[in-house]
C-alpha positions in Angstrom: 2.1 18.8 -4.1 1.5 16.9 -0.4 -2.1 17.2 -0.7 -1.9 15.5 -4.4 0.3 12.7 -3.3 -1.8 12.1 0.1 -4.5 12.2 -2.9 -3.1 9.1 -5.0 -2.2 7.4 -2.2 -5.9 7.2 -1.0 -6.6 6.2 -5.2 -4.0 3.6 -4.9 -5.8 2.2 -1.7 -9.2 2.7 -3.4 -7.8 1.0 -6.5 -6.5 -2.1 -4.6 -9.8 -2.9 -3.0 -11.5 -2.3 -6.0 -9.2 -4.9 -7.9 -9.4 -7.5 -4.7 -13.3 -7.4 -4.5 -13.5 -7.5 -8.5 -10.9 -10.8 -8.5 -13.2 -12.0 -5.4 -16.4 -11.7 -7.1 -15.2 -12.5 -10.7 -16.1 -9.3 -11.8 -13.2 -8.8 -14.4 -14.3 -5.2 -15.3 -14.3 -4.2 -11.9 -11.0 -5.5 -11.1 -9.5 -4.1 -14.4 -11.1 -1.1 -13.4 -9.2 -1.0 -9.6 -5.8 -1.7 -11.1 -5.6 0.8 -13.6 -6.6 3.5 -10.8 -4.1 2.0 -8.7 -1.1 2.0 -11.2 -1.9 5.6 -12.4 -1.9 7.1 -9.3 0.9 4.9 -8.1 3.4 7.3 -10.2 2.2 10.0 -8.4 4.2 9.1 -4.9 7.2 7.3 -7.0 10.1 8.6 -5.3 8.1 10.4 -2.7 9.5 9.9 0.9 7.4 10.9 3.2 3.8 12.6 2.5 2.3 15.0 5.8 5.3 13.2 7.5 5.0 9.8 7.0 6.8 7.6 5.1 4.8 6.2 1.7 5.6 2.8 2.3 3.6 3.0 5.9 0.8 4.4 3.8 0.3 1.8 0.8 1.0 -1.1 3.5 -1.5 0.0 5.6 -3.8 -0.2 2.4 -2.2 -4.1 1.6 -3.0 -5.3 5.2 -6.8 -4.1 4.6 -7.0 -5.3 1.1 -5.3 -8.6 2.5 -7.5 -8.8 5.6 -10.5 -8.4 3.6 -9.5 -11.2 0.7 -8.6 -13.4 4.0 -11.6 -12.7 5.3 -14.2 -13.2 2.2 -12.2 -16.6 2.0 -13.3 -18.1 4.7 -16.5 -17.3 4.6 -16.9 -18.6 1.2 -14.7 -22.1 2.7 -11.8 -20.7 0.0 -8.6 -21.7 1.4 -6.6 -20.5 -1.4 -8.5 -17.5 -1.2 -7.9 -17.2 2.3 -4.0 -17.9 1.7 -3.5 -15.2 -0.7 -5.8 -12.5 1.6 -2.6 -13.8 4.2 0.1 -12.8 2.1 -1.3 -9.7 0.7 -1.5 -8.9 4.7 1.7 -10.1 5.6 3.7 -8.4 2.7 1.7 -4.7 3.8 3.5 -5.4 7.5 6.9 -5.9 5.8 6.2 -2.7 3.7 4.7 -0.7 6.4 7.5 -1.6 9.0 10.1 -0.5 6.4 8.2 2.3 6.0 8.0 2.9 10.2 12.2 2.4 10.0 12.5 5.2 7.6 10.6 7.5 10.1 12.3 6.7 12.9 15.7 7.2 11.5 14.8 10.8 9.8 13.1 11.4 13.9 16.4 11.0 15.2 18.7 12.8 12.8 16.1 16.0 13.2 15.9 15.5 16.7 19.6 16.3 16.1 19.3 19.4 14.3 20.1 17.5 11.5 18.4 17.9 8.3 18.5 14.6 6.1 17.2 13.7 2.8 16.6 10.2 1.4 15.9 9.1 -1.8 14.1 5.8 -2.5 16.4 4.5 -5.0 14.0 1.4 -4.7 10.1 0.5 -5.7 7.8 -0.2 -2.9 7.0 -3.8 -3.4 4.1 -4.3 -6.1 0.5 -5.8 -5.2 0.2 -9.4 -7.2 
């Protein structure tokens, strides 16, 4: 079950970039094509806390900031400052998700490093991609 969510997480990621270069390129197929691997994977790791140990929000922001960073990126070198703005706040809303993410972990650390077993629940979505 770990391996298949560590799995759809890596198709979510795939999916995203996919759907950014497609929207970057105007290649509507191709960006169709990246958001429907995205969104049927992204079901997958609904409600999943933590896959090999970490927290799935630290894992799809880590995939926002690249996707970000690269739309940011392909912006300015095509002189798109829109383009450019929207590759910023892909990236900065993968930070917020990937720090919420990093708070989960730390707080599950410290109750085990109590001998405490815990178990949370997301009883929230991750924040979607635009």
């Amino acid at each position: 079950m770990q391996k298949d969510r560590i799995e759809g997480i890596g198709h979510q990621i795939k999916g995203a970039f996919k759907e950014g270069v497609g929207k970057l390129i105007g290649d509507a197929k191709l960006q169709h094509d990246g958001a429907n691997e995205r969104e049927a994977h992204s079901a997958i790791d609904a409600g999943a806390v933590q896959v090999a140990g970490i927290d799935t929000d630290r894992l799809v922001g880590i995939g926002r900031q690249l996707k970000g960073a690269l739309t940011e990126g392909i912006g300015n070198v095509l002189g798109n400052p829109a383009l450019e703005a929207q590759g910023r706040e892909e990236r900065a809303a993968g930070k917020v998700q990937n720090a919420a993410g990093g708070a989960r972990d730390e707080a599950l650390e410290a109750h085990e490093d109590h001998g405490e077993p815990i178990v949370i629940e997301k009883t929230r979505e991750a924040p979607t991609q635009p």
